[in-house]
PDBQT receptor file of N, H, CA, C and O in Angstrom, charges set to zero:
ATOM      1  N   UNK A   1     -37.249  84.570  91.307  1.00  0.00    +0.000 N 
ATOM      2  CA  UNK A   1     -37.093  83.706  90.162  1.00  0.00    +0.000 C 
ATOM      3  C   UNK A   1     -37.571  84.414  88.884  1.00  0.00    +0.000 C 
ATOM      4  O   UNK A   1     -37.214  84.227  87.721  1.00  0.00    +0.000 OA
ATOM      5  N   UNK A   2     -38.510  85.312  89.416  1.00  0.00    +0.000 N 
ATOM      6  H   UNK A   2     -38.800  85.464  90.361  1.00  0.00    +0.000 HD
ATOM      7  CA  UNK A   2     -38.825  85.785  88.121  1.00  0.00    +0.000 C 
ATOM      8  C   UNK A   2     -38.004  86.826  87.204  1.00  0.00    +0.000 C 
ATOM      9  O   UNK A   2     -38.098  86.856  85.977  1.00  0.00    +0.000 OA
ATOM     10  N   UNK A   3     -37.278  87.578  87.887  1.00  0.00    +0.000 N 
ATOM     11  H   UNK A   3     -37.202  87.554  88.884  1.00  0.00    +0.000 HD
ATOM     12  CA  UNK A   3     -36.393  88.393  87.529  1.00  0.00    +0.000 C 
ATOM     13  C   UNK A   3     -35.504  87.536  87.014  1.00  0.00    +0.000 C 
ATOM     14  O   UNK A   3     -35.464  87.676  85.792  1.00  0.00    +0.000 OA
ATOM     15  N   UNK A   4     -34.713  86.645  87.437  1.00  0.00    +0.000 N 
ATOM     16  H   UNK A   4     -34.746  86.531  88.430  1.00  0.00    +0.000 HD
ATOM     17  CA  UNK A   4     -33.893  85.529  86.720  1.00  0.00    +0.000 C 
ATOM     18  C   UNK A   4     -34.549  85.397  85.460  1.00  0.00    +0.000 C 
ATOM     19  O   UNK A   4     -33.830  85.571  84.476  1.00  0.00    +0.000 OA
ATOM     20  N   UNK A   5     -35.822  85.113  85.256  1.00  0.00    +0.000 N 
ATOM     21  H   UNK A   5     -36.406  84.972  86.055  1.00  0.00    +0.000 HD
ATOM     22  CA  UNK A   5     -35.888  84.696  84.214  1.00  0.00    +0.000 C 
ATOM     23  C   UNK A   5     -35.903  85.511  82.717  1.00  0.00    +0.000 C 
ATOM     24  O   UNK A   5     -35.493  85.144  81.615  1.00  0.00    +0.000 OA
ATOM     25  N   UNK A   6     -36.763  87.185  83.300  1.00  0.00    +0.000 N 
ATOM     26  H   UNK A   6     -37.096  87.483  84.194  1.00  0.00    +0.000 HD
ATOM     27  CA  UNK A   6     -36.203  87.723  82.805  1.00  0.00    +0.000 C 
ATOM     28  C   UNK A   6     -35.122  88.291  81.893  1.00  0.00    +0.000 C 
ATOM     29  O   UNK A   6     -35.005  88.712  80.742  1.00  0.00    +0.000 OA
ATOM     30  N   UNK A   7     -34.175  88.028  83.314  1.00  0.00    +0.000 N 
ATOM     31  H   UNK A   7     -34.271  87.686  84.249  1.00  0.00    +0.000 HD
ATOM     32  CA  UNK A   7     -33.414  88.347  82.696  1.00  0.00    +0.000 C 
ATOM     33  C   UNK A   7     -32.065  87.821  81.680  1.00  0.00    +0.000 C 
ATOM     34  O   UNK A   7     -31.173  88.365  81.030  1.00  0.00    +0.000 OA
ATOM     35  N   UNK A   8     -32.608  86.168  82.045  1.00  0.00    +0.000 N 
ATOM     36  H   UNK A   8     -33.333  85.726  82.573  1.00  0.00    +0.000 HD
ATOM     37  CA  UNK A   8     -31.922  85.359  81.101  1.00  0.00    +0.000 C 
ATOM     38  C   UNK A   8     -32.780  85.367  79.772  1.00  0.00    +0.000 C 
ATOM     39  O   UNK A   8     -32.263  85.399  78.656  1.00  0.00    +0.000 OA
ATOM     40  N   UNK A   9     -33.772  85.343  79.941  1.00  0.00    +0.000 N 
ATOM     41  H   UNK A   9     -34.192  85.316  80.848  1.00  0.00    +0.000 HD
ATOM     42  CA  UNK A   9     -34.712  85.480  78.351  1.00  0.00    +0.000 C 
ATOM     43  C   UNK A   9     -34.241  86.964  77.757  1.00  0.00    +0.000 C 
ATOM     44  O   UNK A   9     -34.741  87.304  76.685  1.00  0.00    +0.000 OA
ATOM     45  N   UNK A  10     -33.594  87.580  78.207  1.00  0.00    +0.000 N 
ATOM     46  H   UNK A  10     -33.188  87.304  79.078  1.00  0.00    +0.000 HD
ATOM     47  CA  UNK A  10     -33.250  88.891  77.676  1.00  0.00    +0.000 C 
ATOM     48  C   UNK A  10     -32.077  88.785  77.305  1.00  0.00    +0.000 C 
ATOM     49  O   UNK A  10     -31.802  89.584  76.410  1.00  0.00    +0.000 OA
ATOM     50  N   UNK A  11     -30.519  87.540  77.894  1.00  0.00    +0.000 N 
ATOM     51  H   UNK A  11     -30.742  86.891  78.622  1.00  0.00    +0.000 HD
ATOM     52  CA  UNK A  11     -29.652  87.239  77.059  1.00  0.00    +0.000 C 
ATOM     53  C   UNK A  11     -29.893  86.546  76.210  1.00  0.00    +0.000 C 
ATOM     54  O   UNK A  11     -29.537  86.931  75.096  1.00  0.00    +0.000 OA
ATOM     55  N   UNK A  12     -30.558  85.290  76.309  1.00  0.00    +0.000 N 
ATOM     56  H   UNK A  12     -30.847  84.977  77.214  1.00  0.00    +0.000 HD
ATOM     57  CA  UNK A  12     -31.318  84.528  74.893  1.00  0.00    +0.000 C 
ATOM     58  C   UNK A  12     -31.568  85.346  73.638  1.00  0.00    +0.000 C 
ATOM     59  O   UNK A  12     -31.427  85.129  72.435  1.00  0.00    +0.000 OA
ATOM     60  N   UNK A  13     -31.950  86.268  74.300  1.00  0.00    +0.000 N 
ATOM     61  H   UNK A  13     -32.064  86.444  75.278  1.00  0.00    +0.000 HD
ATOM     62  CA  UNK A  13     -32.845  87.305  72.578  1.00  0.00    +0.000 C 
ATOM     63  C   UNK A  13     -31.854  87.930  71.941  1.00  0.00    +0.000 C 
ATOM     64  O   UNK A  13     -31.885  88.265  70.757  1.00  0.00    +0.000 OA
ATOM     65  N   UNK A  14     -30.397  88.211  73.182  1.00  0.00    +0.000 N 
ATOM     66  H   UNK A  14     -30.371  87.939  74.144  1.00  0.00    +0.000 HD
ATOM     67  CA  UNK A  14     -29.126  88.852  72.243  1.00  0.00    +0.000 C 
ATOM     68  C   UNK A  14     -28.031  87.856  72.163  1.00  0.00    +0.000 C 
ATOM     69  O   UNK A  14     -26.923  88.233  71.782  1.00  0.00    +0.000 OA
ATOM     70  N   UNK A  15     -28.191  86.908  72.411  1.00  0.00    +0.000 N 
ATOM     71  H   UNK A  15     -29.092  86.601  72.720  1.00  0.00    +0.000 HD
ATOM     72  CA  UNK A  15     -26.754  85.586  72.057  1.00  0.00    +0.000 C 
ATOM     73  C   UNK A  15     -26.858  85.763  70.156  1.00  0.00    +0.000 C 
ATOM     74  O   UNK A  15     -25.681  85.581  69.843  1.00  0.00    +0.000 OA
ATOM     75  N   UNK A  16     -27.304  85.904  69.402  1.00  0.00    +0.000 N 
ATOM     76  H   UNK A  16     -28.260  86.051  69.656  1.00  0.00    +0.000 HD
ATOM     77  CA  UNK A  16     -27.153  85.872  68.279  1.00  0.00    +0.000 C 
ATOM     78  C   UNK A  16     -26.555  87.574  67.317  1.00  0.00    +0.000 C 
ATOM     79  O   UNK A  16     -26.161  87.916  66.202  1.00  0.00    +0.000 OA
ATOM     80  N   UNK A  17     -26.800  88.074  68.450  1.00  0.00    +0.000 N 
ATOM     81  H   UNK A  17     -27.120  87.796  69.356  1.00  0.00    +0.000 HD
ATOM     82  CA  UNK A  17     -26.877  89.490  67.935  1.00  0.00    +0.000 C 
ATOM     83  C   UNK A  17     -25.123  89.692  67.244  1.00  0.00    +0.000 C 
ATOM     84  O   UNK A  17     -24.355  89.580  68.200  1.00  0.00    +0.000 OA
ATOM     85  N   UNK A  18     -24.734  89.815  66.594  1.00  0.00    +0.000 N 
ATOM     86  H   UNK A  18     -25.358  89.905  65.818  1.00  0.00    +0.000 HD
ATOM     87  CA  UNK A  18     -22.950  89.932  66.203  1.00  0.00    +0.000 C 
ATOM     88  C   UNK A  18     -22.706  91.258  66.653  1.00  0.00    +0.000 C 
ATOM     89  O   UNK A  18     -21.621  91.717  66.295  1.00  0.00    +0.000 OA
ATOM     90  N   UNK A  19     -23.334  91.896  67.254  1.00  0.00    +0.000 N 
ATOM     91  H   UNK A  19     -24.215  91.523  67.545  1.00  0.00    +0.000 HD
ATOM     92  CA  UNK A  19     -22.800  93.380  68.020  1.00  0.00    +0.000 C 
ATOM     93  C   UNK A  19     -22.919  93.777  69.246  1.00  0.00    +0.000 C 
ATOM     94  O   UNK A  19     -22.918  94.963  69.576  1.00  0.00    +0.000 OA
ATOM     95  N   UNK A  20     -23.058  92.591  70.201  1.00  0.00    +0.000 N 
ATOM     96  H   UNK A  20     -23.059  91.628  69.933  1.00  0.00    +0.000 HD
ATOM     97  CA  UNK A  20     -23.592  92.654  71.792  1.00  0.00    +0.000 C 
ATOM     98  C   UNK A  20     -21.681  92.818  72.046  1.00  0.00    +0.000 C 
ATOM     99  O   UNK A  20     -20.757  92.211  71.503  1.00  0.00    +0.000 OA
ATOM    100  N   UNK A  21     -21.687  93.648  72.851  1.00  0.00    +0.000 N 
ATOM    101  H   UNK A  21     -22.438  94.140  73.292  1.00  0.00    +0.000 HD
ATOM    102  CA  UNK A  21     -19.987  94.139  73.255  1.00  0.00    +0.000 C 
ATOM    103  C   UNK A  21     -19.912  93.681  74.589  1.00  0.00    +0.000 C 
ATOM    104  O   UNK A  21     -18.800  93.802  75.101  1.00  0.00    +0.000 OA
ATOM    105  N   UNK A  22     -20.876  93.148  75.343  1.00  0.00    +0.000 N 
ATOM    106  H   UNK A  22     -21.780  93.049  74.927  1.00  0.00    +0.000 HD
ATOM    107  CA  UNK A  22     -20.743  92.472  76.648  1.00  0.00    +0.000 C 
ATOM    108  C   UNK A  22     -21.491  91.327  76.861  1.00  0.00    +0.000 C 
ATOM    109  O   UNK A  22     -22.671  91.234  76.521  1.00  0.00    +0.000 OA
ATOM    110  N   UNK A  23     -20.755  90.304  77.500  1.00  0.00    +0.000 N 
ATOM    111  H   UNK A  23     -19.797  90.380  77.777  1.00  0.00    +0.000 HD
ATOM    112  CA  UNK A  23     -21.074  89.324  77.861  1.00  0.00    +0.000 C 
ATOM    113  C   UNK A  23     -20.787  88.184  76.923  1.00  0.00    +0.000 C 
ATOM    114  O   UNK A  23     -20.026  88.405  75.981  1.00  0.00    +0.000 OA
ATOM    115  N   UNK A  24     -21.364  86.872  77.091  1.00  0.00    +0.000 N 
ATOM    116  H   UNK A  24     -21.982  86.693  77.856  1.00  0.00    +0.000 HD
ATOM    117  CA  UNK A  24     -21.293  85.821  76.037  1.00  0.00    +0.000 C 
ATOM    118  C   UNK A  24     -23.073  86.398  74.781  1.00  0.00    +0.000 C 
ATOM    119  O   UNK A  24     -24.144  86.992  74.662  1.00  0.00    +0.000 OA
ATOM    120  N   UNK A  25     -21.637  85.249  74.032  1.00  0.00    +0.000 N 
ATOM    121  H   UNK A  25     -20.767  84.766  74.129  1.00  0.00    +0.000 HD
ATOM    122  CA  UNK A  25     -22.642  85.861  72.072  1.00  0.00    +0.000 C 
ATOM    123  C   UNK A  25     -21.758  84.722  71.179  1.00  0.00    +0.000 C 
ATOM    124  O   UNK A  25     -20.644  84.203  71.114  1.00  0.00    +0.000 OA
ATOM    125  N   UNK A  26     -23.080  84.725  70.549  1.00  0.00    +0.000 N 
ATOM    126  H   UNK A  26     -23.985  85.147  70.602  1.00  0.00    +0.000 HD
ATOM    127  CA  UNK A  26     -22.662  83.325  69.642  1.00  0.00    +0.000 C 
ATOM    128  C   UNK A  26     -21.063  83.910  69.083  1.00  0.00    +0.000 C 
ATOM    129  O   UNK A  26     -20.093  83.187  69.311  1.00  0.00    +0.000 OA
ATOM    130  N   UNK A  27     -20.928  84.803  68.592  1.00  0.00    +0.000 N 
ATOM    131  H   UNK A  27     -21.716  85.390  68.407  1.00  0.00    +0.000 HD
ATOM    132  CA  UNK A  27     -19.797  85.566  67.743  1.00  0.00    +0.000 C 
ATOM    133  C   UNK A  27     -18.261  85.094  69.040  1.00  0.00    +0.000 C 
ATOM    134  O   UNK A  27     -17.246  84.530  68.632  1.00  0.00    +0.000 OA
ATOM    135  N   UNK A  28     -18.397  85.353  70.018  1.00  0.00    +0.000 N 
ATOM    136  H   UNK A  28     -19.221  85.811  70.350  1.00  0.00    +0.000 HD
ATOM    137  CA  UNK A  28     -17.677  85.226  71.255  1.00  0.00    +0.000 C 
ATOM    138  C   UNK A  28     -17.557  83.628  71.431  1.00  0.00    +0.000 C 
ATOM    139  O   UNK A  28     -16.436  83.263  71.786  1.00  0.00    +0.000 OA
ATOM    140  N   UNK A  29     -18.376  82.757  71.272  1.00  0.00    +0.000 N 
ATOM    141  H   UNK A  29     -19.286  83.054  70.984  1.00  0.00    +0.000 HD
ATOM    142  CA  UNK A  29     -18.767  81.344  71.584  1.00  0.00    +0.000 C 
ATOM    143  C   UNK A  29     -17.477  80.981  69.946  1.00  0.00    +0.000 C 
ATOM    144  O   UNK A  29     -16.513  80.216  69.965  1.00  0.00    +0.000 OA
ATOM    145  N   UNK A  30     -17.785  81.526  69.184  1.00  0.00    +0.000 N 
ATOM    146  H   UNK A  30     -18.568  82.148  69.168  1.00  0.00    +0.000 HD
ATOM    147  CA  UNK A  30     -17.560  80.515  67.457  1.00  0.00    +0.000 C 
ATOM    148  C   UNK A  30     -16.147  81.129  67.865  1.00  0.00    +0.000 C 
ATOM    149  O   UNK A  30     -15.237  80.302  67.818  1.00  0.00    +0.000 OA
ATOM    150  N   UNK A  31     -15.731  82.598  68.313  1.00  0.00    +0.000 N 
ATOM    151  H   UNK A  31     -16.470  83.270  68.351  1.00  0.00    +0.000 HD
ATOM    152  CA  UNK A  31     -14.142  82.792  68.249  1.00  0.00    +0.000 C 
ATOM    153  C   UNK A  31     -13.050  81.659  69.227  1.00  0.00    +0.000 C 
ATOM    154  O   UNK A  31     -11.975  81.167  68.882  1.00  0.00    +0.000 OA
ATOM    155  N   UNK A  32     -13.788  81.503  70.495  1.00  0.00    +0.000 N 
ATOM    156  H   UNK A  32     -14.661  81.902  70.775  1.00  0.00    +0.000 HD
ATOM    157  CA  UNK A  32     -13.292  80.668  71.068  1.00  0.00    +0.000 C 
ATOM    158  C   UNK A  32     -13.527  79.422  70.707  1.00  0.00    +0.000 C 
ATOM    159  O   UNK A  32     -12.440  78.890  70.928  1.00  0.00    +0.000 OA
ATOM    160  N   UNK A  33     -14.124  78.731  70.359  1.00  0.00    +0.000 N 
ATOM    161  H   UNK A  33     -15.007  79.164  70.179  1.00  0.00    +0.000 HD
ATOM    162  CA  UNK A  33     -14.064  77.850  69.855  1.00  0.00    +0.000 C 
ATOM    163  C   UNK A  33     -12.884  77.171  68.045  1.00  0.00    +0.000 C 
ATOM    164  O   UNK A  33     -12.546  76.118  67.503  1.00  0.00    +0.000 OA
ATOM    165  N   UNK A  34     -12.736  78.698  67.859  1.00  0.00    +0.000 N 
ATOM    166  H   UNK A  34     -13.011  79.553  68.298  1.00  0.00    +0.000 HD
ATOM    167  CA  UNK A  34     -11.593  78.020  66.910  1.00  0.00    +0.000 C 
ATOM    168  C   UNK A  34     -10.494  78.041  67.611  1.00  0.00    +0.000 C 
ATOM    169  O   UNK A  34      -9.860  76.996  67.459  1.00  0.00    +0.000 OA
ATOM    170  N   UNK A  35      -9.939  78.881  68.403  1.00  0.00    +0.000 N 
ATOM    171  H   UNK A  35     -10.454  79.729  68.527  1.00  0.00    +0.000 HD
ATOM    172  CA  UNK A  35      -8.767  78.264  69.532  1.00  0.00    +0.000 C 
ATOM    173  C   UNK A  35      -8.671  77.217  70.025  1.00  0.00    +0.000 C 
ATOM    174  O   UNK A  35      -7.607  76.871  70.539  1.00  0.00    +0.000 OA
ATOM    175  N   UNK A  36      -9.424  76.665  70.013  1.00  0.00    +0.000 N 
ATOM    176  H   UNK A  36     -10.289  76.946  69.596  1.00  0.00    +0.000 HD
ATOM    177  CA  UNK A  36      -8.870  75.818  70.587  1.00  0.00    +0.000 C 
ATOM    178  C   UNK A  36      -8.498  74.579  70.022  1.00  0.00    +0.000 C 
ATOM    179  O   UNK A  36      -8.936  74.167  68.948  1.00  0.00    +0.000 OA
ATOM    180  N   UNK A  37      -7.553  73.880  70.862  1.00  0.00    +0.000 N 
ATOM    181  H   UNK A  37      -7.196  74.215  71.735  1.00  0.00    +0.000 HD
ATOM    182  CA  UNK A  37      -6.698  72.744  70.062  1.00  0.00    +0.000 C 
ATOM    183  C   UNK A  37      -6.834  71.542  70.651  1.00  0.00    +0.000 C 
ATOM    184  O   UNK A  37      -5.907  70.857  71.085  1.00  0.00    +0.000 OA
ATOM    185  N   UNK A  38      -8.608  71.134  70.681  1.00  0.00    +0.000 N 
ATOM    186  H   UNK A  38      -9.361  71.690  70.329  1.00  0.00    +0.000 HD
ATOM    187  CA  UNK A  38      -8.563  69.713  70.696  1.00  0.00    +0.000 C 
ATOM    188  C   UNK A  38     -10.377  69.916  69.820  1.00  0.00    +0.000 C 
ATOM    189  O   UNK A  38     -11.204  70.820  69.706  1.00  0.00    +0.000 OA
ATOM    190  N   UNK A  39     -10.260  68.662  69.441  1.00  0.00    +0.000 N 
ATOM    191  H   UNK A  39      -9.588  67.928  69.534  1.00  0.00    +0.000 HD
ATOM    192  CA  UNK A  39     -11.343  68.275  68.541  1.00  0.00    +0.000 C 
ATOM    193  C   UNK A  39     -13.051  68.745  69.048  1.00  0.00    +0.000 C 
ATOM    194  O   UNK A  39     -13.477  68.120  70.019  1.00  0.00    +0.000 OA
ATOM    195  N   UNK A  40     -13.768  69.550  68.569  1.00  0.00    +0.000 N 
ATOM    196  H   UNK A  40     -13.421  70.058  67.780  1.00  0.00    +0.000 HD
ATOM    197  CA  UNK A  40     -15.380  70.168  68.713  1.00  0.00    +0.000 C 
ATOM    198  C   UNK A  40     -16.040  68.912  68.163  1.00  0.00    +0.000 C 
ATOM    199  O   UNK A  40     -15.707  68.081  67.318  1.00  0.00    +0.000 OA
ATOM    200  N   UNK A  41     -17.079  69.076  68.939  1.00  0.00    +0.000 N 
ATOM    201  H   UNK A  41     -17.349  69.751  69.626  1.00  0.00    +0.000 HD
ATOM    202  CA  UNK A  41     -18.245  67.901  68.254  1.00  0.00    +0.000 C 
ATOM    203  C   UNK A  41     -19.392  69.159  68.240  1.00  0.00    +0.000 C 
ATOM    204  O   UNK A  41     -19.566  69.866  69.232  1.00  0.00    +0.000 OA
ATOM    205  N   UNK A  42     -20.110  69.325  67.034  1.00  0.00    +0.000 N 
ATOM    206  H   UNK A  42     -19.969  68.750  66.228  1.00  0.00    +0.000 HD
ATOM    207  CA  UNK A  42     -21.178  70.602  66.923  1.00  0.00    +0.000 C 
ATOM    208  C   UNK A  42     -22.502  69.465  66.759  1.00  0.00    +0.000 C 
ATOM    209  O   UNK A  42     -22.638  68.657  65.840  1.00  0.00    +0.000 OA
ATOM    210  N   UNK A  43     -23.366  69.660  67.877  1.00  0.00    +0.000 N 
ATOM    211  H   UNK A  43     -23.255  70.317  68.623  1.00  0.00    +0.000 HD
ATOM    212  CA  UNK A  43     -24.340  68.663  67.495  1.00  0.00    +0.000 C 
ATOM    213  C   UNK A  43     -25.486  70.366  67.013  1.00  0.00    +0.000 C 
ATOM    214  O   UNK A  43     -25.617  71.550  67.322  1.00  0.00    +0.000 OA
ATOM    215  N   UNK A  44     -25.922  69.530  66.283  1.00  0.00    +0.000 N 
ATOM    216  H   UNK A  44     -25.816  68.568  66.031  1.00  0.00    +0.000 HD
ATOM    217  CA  UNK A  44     -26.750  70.740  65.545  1.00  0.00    +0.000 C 
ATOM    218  C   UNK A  44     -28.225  70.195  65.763  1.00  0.00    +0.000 C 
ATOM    219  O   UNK A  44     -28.912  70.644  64.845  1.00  0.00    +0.000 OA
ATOM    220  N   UNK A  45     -28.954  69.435  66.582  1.00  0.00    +0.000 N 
ATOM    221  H   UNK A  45     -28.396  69.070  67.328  1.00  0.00    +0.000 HD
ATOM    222  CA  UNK A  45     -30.390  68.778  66.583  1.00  0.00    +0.000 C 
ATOM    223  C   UNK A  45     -30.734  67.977  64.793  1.00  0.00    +0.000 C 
ATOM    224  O   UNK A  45     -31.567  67.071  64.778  1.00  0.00    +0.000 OA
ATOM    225  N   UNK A  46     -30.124  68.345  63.560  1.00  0.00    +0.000 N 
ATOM    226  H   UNK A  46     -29.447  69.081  63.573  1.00  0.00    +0.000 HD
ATOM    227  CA  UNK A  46     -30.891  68.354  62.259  1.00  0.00    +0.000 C 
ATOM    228  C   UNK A  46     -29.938  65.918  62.589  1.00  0.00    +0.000 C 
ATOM    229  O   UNK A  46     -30.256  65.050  61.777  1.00  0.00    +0.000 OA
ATOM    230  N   UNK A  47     -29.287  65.691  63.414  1.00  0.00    +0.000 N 
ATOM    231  H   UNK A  47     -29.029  66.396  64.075  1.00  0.00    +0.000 HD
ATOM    232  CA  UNK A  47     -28.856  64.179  63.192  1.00  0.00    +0.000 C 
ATOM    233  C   UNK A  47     -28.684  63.927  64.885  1.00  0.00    +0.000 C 
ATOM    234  O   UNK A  47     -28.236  64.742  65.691  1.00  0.00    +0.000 OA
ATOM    235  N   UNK A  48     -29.097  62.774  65.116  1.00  0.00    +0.000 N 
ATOM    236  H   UNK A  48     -29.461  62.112  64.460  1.00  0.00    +0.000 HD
ATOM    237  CA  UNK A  48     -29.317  62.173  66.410  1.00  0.00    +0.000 C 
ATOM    238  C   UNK A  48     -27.933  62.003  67.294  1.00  0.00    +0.000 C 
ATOM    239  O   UNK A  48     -27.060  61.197  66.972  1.00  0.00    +0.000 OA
ATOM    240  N   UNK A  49     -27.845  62.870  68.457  1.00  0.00    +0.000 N 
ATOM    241  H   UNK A  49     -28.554  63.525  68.718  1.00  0.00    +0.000 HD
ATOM    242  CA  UNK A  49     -26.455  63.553  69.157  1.00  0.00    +0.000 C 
ATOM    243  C   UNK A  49     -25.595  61.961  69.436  1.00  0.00    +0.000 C 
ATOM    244  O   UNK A  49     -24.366  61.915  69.374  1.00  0.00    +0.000 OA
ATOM    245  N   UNK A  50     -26.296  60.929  69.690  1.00  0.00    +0.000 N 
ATOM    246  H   UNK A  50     -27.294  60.966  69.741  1.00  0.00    +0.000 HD
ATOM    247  CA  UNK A  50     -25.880  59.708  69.694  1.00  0.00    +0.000 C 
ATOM    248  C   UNK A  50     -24.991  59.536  68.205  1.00  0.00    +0.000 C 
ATOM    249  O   UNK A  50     -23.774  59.715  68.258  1.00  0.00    +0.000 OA
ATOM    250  N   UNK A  51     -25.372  59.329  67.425  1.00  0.00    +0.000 N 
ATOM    251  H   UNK A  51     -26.360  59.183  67.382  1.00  0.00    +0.000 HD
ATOM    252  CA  UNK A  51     -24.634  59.110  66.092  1.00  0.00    +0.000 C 
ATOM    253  C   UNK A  51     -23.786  60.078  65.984  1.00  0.00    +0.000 C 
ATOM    254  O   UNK A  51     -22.698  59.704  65.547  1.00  0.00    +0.000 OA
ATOM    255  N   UNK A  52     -23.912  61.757  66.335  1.00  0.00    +0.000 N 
ATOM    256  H   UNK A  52     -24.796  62.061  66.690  1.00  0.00    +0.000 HD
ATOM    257  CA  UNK A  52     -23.104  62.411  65.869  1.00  0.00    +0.000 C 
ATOM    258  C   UNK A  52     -21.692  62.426  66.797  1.00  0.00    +0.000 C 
ATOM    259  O   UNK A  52     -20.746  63.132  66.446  1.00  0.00    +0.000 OA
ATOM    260  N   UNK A  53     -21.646  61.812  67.686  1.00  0.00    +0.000 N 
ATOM    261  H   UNK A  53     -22.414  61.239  67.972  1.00  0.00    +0.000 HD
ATOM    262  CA  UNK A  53     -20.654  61.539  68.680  1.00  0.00    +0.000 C 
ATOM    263  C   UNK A  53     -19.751  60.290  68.459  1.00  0.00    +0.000 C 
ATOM    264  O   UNK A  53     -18.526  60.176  68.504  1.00  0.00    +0.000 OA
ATOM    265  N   UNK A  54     -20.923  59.223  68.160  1.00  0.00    +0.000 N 
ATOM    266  H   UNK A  54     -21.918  59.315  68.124  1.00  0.00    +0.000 HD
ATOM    267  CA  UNK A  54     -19.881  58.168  67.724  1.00  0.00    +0.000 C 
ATOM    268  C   UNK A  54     -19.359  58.360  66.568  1.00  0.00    +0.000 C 
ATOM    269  O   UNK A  54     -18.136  58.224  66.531  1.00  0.00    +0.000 OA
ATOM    270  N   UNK A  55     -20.046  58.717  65.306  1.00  0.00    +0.000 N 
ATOM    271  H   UNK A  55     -21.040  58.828  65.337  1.00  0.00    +0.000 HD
ATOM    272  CA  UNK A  55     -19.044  59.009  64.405  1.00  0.00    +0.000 C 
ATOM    273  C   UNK A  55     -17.880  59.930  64.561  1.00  0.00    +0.000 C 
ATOM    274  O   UNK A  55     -16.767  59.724  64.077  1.00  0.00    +0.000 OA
ATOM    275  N   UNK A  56     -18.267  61.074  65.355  1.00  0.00    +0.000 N 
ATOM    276  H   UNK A  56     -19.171  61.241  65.748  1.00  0.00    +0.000 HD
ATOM    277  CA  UNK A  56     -17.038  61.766  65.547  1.00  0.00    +0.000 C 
ATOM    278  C   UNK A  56     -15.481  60.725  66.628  1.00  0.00    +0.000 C 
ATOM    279  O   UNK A  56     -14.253  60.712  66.539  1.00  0.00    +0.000 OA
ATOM    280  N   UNK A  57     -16.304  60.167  67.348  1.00  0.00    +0.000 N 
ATOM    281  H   UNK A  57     -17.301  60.178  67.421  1.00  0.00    +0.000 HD
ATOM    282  CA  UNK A  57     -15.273  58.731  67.954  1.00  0.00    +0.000 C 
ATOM    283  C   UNK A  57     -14.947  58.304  67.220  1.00  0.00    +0.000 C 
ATOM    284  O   UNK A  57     -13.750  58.217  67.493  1.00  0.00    +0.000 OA
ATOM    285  N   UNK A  58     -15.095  57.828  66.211  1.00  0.00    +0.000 N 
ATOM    286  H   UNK A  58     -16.067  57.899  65.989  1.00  0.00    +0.000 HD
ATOM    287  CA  UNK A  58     -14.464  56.835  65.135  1.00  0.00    +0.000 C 
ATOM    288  C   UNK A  58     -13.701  57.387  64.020  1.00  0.00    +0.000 C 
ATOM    289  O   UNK A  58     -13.144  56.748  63.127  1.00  0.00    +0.000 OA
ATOM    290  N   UNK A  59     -13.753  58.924  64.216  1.00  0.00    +0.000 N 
ATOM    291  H   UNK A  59     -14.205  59.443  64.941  1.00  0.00    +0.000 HD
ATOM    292  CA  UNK A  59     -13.065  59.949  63.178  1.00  0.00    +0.000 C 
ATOM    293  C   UNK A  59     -11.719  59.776  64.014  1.00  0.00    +0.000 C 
ATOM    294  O   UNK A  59     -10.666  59.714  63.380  1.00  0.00    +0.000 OA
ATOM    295  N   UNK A  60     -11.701  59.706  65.190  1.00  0.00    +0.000 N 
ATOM    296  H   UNK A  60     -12.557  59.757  65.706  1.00  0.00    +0.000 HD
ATOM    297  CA  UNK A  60     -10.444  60.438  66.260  1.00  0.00    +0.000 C 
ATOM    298  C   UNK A  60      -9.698  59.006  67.162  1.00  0.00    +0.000 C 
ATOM    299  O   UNK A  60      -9.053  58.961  68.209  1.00  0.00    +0.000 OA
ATOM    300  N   UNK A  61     -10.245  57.696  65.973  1.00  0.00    +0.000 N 
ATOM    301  H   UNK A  61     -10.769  57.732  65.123  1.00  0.00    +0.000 HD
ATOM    302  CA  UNK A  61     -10.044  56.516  66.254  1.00  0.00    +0.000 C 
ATOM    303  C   UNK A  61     -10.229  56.154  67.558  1.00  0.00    +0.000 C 
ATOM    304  O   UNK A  61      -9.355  55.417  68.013  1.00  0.00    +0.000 OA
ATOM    305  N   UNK A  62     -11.170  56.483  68.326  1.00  0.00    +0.000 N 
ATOM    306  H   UNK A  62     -11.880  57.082  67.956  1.00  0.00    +0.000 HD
ATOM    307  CA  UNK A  62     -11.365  55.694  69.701  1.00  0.00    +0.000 C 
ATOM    308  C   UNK A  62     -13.098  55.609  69.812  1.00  0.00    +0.000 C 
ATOM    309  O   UNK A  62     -13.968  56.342  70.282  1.00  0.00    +0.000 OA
ATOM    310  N   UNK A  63     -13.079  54.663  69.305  1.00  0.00    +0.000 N 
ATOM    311  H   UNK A  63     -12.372  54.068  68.923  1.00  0.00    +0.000 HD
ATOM    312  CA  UNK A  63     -14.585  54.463  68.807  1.00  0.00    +0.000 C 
ATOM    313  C   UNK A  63     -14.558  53.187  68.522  1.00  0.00    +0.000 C 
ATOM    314  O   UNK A  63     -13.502  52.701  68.116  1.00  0.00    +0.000 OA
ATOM    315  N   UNK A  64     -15.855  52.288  68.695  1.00  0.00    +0.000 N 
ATOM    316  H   UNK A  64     -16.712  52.682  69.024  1.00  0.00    +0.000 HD
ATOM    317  CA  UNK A  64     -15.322  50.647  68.506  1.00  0.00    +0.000 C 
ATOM    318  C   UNK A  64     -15.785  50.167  67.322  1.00  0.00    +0.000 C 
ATOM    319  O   UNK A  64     -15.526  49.014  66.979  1.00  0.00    +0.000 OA
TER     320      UNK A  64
């Protein structure tokens, strides 16, 4: 387990990096994410994931 952890705390420290050429990275995460062709909900922690969902429901009219 400990090596796991390792070695996931060692992708953690490069998910932000914009020059990691392997694996997942925020840069890799934001490209795919504009492909695609149905509606993102970005909860960002700064507004309560509850609100930021229903309002996004009620943007995409299925929301009550």
């Amino acid at each position: 387990m400990y090596e796991e952890s390792v070695k996931f705390l060692a992708w953690a420290e490069a998910y932000d990096d914009p020059d990691l050429e392997t694996g997942r990275s925020r840069v890799r995460h934001e490209q795919w994410l504009k492909e695609l062709k149905v509606p993102v909900i970005r909860l960002s922690g700064e507004e309560d994931a509850l609100v930021v969902v229903k309002k996004a429901l009620i943007r995409l009219g299925r929301g009550e």
